[in-house]
N, C-alpha and C positions, 0 to 999 in steps of 0.2 A: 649576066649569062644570056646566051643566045637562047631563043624559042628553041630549038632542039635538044642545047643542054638542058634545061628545063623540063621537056620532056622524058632523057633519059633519065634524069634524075628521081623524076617523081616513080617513075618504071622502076627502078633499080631499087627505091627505098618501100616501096609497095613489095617488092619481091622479097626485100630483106626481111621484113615483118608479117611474110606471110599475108599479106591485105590484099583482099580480092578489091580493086578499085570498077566501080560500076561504068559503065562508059557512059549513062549520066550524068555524072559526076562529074568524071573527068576534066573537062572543059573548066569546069568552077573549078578543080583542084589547080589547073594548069595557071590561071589567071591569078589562084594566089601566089603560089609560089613566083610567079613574074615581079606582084608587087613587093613581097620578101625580097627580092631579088636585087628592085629598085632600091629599095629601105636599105638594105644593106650594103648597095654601090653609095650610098649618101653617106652613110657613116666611116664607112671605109675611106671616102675620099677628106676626109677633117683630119688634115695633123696634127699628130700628139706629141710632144715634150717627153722629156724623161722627168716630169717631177709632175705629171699630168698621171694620177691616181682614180682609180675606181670607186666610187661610192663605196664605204664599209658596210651600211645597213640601207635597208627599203622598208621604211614603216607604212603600210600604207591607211589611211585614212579612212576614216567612215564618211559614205556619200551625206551629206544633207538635202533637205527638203528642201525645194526652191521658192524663194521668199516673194512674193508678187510686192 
C-alpha cells in the first residue's frame, strides 16, 4: 500500500469505529500499519499449492525462565 492508502485507510477505519485518533498518535499509528503493510506484501508474495493447508490448532506455550 502506498503512504496515502495507508492513510485513508487508518481515516476510514478510525471513522468506522467511532475512534477519535489524537494527532499524536497518529504518526505511530501511520508507521504501523505501513509495517503491517510490509508483513503482509511478504506473505502474500509466497506461493501456495493446493495441498498447502493451514495449521488446524495454535497451542501456544508457556515463556520459560532464561537459563544463564
Amino acid at each position: 500500500m502506498t503512504p496515502s492508502q495507508i492513510a485513508t485507510y487508518v481515516d476510514a477505519a478510525a471513522a468506522a469505529l467511532d475512534l477519535r485518533l489524537r494527532q499524536d498518535y497518529r504518526p505511530g499509528v501511520l508507521r504501523y500499519f505501513t509495517l503491517a503493510s510490509e508483513f503482509a506484501a511478504i506473505v502474500d508474495a509466497v506461493p501456495l499449492q493446493p495441498h498447502d493447508e493451514a495449521a488446524t490448532t495454535f497451542v501456544p506455550v508457556e515463556p520459560r525462565e532464561a537459563t544463564e
